[in-house]
TIRO-264551 format. One record per residue (C-alpha): x, y, z; residue number from 1. Coordinates in nm, 2 decimals, decimal comma. Example, Ala and Ser with C-alpha at 12.3 -4.5 7.8 and 13.67 -1.06 7.14 Angstrom:
BEGIN
1,23 / -0,45 / 0,78 / 1;
1,37 / -0,11 / 0,71 / 2;
***
This chain:
BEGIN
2,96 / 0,23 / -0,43 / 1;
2,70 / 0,19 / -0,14 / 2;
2,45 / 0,41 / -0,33 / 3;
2,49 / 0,27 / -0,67 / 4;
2,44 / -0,08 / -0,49 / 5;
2,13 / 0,07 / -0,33 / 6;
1,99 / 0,18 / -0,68 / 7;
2,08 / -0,14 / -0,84 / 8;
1,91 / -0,34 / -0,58 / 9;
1,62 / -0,10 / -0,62 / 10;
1,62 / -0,19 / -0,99 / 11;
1,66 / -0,54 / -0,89 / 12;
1,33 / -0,56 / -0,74 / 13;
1,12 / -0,36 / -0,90 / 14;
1,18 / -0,58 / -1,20 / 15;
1,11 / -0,91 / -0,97 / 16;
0,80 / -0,73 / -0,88 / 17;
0,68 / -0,65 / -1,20 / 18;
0,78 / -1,01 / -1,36 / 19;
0,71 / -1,27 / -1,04 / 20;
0,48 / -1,07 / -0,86 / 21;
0,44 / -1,25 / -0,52 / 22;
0,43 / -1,61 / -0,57 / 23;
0,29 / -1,80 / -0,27 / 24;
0,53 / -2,09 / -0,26 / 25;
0,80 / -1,83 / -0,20 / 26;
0,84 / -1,78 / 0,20 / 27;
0,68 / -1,40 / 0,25 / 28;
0,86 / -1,15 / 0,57 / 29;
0,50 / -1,00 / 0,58 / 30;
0,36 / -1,35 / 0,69 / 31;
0,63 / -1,40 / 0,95 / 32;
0,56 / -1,07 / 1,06 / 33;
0,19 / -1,10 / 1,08 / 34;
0,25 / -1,43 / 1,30 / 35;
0,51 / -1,23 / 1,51 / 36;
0,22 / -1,03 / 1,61 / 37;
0,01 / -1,35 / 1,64 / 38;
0,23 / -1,50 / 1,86 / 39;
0,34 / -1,15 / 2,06 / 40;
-0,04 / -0,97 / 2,14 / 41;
-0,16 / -1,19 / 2,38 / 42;
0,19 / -1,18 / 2,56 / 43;
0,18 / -0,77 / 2,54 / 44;
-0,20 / -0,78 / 2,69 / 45;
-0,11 / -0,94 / 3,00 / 46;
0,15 / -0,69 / 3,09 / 47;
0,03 / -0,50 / 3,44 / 48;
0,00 / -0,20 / 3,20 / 49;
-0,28 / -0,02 / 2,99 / 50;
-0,39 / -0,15 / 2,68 / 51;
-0,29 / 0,17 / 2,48 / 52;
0,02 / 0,17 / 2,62 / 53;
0,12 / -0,24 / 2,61 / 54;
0,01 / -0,18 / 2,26 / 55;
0,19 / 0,08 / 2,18 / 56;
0,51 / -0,10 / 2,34 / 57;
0,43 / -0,43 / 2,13 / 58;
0,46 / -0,22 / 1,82 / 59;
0,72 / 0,01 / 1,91 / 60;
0,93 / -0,32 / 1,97 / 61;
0,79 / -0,49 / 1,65 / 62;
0,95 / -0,19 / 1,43 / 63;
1,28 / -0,15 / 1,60 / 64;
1,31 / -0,52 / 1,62 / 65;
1,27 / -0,53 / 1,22 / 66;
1,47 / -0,19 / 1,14 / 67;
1,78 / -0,32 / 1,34 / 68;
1,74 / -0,67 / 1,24 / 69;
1,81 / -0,56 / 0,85 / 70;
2,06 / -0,33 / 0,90 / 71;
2,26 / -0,61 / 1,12 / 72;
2,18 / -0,83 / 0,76 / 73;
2,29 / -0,59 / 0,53 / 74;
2,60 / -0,49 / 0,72 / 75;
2,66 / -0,89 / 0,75 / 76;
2,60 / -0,93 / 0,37 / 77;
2,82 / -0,63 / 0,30 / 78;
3,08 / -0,74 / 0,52 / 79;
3,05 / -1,04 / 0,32 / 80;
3,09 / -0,94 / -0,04 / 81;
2,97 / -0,64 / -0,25 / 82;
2,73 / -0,85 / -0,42 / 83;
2,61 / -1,02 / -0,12 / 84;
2,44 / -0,65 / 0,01 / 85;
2,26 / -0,60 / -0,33 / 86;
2,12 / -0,95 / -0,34 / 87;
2,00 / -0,87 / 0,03 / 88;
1,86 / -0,56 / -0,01 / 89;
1,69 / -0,65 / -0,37 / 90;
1,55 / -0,94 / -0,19 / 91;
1,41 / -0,72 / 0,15 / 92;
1,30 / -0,44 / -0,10 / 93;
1,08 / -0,73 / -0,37 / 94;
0,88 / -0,79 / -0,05 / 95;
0,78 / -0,47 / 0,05 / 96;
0,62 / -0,36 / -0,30 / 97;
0,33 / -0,54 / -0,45 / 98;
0,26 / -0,36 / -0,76 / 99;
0,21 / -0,67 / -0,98 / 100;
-0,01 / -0,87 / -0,73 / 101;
-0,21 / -0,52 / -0,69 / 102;
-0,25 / -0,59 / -1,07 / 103;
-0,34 / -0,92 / -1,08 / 104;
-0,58 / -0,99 / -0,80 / 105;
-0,77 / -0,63 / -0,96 / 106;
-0,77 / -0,76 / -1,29 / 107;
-0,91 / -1,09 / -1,17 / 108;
-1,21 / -0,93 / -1,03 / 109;
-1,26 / -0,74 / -1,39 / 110;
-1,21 / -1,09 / -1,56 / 111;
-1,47 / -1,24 / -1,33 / 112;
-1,70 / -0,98 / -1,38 / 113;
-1,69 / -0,99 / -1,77 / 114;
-1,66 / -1,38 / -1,78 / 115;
-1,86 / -1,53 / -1,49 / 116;
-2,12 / -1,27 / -1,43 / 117;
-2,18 / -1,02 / -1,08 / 118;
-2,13 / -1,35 / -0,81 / 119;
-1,82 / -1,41 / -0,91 / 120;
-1,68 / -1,04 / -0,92 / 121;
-1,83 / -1,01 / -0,55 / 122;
-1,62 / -1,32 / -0,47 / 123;
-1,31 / -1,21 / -0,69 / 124;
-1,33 / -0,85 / -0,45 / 125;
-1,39 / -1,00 / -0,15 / 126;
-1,05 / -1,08 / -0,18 / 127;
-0,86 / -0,76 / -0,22 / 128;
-1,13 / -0,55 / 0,05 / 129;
-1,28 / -0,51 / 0,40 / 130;
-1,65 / -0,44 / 0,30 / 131;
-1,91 / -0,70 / 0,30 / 132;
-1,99 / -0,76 / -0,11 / 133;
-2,26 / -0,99 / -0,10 / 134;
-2,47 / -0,66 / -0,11 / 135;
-2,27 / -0,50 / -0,36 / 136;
-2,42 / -0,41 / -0,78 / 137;
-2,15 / -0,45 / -1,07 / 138;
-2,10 / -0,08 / -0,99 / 139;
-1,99 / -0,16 / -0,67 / 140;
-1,79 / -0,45 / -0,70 / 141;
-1,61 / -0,23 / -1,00 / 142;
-1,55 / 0,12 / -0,75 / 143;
-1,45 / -0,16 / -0,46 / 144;
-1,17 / -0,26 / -0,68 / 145;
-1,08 / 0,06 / -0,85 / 146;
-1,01 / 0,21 / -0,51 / 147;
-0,81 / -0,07 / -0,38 / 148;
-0,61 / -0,04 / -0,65 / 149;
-0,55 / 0,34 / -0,56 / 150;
-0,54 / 0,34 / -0,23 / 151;
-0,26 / 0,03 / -0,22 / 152;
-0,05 / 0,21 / -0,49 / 153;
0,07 / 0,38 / -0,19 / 154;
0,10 / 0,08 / 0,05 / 155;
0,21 / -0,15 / -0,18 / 156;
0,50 / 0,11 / -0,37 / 157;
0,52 / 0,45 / -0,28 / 158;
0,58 / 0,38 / 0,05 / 159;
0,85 / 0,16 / 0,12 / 160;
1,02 / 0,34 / -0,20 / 161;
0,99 / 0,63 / -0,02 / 162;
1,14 / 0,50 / 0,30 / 163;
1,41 / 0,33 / 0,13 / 164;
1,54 / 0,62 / -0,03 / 165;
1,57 / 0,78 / 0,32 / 166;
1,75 / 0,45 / 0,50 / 167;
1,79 / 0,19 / 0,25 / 168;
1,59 / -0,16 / 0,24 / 169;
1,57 / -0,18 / 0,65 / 170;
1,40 / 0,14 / 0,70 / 171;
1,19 / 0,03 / 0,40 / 172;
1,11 / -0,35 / 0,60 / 173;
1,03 / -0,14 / 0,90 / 174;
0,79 / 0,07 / 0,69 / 175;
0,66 / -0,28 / 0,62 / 176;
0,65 / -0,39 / 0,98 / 177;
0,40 / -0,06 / 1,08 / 178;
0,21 / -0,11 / 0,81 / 179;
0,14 / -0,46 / 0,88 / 180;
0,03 / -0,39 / 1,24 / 181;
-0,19 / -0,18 / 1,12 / 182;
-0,39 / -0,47 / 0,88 / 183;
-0,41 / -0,66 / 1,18 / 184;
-0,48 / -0,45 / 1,52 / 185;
-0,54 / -0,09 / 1,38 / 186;
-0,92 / -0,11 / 1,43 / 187;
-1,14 / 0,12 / 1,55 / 188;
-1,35 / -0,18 / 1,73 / 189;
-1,40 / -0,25 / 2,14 / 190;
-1,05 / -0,50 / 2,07 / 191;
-0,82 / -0,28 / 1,91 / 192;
-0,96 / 0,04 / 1,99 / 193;
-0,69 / 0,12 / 2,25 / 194;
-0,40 / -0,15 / 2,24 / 195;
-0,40 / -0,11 / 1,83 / 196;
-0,43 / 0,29 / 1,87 / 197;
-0,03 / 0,38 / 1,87 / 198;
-0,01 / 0,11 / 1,57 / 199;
-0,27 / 0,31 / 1,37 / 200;
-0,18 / 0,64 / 1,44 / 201;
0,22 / 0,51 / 1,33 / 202;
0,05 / 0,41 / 1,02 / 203;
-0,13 / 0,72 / 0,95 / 204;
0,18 / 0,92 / 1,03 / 205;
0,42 / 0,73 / 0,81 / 206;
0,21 / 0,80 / 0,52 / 207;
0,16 / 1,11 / 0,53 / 208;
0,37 / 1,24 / 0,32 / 209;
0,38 / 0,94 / 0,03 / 210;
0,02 / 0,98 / 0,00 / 211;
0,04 / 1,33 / -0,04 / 212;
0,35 / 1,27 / -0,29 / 213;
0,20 / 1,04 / -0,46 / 214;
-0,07 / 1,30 / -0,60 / 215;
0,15 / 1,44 / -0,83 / 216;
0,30 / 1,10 / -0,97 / 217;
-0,06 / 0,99 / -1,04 / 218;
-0,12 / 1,32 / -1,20 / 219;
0,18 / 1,28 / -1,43 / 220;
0,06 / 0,90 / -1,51 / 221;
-0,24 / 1,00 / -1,60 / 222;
-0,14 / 1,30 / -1,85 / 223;
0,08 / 1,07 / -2,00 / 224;
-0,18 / 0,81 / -2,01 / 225;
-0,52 / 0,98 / -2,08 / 226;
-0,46 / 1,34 / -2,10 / 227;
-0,66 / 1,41 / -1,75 / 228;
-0,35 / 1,54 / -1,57 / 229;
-0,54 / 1,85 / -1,45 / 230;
-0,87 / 1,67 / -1,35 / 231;
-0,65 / 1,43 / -1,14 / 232;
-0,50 / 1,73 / -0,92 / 233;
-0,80 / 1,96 / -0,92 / 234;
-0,99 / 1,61 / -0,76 / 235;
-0,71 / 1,55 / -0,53 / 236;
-0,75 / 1,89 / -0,44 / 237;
-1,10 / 1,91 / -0,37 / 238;
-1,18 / 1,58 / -0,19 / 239;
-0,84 / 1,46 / -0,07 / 240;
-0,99 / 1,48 / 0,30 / 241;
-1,24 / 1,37 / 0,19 / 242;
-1,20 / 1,05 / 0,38 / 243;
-1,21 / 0,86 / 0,72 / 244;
-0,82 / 0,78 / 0,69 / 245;
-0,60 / 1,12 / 0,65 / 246;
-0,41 / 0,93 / 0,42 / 247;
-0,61 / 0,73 / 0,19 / 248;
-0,82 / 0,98 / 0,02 / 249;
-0,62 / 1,15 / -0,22 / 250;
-0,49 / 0,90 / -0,39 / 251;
-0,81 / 0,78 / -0,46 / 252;
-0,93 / 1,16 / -0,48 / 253;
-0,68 / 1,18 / -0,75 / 254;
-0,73 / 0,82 / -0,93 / 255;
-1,13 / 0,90 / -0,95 / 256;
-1,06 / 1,28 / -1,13 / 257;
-0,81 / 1,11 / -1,34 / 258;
-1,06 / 0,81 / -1,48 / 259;
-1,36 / 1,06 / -1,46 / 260;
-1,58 / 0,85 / -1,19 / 261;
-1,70 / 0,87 / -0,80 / 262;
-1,58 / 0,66 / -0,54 / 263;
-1,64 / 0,62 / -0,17 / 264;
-2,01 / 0,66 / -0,07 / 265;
-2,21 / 0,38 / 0,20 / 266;
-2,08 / 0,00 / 0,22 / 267;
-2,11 / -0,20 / 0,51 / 268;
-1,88 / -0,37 / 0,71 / 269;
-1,92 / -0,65 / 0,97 / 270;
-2,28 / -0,58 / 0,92 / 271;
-2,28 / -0,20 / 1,00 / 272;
-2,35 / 0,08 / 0,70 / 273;
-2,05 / 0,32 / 0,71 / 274;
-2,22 / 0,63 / 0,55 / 275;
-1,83 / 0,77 / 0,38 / 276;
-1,82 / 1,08 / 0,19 / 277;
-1,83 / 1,07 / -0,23 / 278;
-1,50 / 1,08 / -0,38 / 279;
-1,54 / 1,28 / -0,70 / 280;
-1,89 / 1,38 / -0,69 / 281;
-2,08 / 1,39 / -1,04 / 282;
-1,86 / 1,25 / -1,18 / 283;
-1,93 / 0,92 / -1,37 / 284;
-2,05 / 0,56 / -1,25 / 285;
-1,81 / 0,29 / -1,23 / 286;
-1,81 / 0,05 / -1,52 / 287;
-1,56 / -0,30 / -1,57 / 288;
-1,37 / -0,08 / -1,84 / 289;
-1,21 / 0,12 / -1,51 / 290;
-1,01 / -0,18 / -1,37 / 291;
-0,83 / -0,21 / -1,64 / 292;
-0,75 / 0,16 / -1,70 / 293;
-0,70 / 0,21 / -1,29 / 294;
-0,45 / -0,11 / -1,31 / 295;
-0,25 / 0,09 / -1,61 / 296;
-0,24 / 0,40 / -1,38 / 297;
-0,14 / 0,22 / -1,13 / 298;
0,13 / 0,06 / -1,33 / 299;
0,25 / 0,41 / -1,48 / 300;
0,26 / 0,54 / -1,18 / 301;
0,47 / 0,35 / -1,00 / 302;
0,71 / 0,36 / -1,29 / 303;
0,74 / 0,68 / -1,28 / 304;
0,78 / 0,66 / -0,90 / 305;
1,08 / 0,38 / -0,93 / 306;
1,24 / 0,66 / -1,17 / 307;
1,20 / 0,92 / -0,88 / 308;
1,36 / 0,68 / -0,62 / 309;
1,66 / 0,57 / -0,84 / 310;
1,76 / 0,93 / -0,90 / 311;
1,67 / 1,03 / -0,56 / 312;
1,94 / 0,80 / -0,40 / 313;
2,20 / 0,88 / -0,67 / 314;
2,14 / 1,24 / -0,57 / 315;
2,11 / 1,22 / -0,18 / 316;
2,50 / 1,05 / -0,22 / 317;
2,67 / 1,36 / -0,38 / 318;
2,51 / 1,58 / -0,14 / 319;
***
């Protein structure tokens, strides 16, 4: 009964997702988690230890704190009434996937682009990325958007799917936890470099293999979708290390064979050009048309994903 609660809840959300998306009236664990690392970094820093490893304990405290936390909740909810555990873990699991806000804020930037002209679509991006956009041509603004949506397929779904099939919605709210250290002290500047070092490397290392997994979901999508199946895994192939994260470029190597155009290249950031390998080289140039047909990928994908995960955690029960 636990594992058919686990795939209802599952079902639960993903539905929530894909209806509500992530409404900002409704209170948000990420933003409470964000503050707890507000509130808890300066605390960690004054600690008669080093940076690297103050960070690393700050982080390693975050996650545990979060894992055991949930599974005190969902035994308490359990405890409480069968029901009570679904409607806990649907509600943990609806905040740690994004797929419909991933939809709307790219399709917003496509909208702006087509309706209000280049300005806008550089303010509509600046929304969803890191780069500075001011500098940025309808190309960019477009390839900016199309990889966001590729690279936060696996952030925003694949991911904490993938850790909630192995421990159910608290291992899936930890997976949460590290990646939301990582948005906020896993840089690579004179800060973060060594107090958000363990929080980076815990990111990298927790999505190793979903990013990797994800490859062949996307390829699947995209067969279904546009008949480029092949072209999606021969990219992924090809330039999936492509990329400064380990991580992060094969989804995108796999979205940009799949649509048939280049990502990555130079952008700045905080006023320095980052000179990043092409993603897909000669292939096509961006155009508006591919936020709409990465954002359908996207969507497919993380369909077919959901589908995975349900059967996954039926399986993993009768073994």
């Amino acid at each position: 009964m636990r594992t058919e609660a686990l795939a209802l809840a599952l079902t639960f959300a993903v539905v929530l997702d894909l209806l509500l998306g992530d409404p900002l009236w409704l209170p948000h664990p990420v933003r409470w988690m964000g503050r707890a690392i507000e509130i808890l970094e300066p605390r960690f820093r004054r600690l008669a230890l080093s940076p690297l490893f103050s960070g690393a304990l700050m982080a390693a405290g975050l996650v545990l704190a979060v894992w055991i936390g949930c599974l005190l909740i969902v035994a308490l909810a359990a405890g409480l009434h069968p029901v009570a555990a679904i409607v806990v873990q649907t509600l943990m699991l609806y905040t740690c996937i994004s797929a419909r806000g991933l939809w709307d804020a790219a399709l917003a930037v496509a909208r702006a682009l087509s309706e209000e002209g280049l300005a806008a679509g550089r303010r509509a991006v600046s929304m969803i990325v890191g780069r500075e956009t001011d500098r940025l041509d309808e190309t960019g603004v477009t390839r900016a958007a199309v990889e966001t949506v590729a690279e936060n397929l696996v952030d925003g779904f694949v991911s904490p799917l993938f850790f909630l099939v192995l421990g159910g919605a608290p291992l899936a709210m930890a997976y949460k936890m590290i990646n939301t250290l990582d948005s906020m002290v896993g840089y690579k500047n004179d800060r973060y470099r060594h107090f958000g070092r363990f929080a980076a490397r815990l990111d990298d290392a927790a999505n190793y293999l979903p990013a990797r997994l994800s490859i062949l979901f996307i390829a699947l999508a995209a067969q279904l979708i546009y008949r480029t199946g092949r072209n999606a895994l021969a990219a992924a192939r090809r330039d999936g290390r492509a990329h400064a994260s380990p991580n992060a470029g094969y989804p995108e190597a796999a979205f940009a064979g799949a649509l048939g155009l280049w990502m990555g290249g130079p952008n700045f950031y905080h006023g320095r050009l980052v000179d990043k390998p092409v993603i897909g080289k000669g292939l096509a140039e961006a155009r508006p048309v591919h936020i709409r047909q990465a954002c359908r990928l996207m969507v497919a994908t993380a369909l077919l994903f959901f589908i995975a995960a349900a059967v996954a955690v039926l399986l993993l029960a009768s073994l």
